[in-house]
N, C-alpha and C positions, 0 to 999 in steps of 0.2 A: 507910332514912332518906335521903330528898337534902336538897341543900343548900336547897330551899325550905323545909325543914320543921324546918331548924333557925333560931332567934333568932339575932341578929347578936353577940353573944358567942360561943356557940357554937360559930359558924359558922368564927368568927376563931379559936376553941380549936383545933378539923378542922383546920384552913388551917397552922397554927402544926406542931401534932404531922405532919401529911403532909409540910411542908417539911421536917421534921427527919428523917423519915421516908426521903424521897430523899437527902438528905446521907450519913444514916448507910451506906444502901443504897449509894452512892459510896463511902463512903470505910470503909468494913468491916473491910479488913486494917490502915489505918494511924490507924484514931479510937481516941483517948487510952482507956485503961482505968482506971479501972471507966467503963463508957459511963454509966449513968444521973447521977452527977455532972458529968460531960461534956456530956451532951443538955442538961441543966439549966442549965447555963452559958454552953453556947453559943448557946441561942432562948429561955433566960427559962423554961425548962416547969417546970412540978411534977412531983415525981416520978411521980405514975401516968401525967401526959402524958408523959412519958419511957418509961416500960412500954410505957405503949402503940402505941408510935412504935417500939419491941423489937421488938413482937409485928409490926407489920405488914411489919416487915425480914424476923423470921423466915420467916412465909407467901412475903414474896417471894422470898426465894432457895430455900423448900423449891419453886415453881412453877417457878422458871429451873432448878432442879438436873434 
């Protein structure tokens, strides 16, 4: 799916969970635990955008390790 093919909420949902996504991926050793209340508070996500924004952390350090 690209960003053409998603509606302008959506699109703003991606955009939202990928920033959090690179923060988290920054700051890994020193973001507040539990992260999913953290993620939530810090860009406004709901928790599954919070998960989700997890998982795309996990993949990228399983690809950099």
């Amino acid at each position: 799916m690209s960003a053409a093919d998603l509606s302008p909420p959506e699109h703003e949902t991606s955009a939202i969970v990928d920033e959090a996504a690179a923060w988290y991926f920054e700051n890994f050793r020193t973001c507040e635990r539990p992260i999913v209340p953290a993620l939530r508070q810090r860009f406004g996500l709901t928790s599954h955008q919070a998960i989700v924004a997890i998982r795309q952390v996990t993949l990228m350090r399983a690809r950099a390790a």
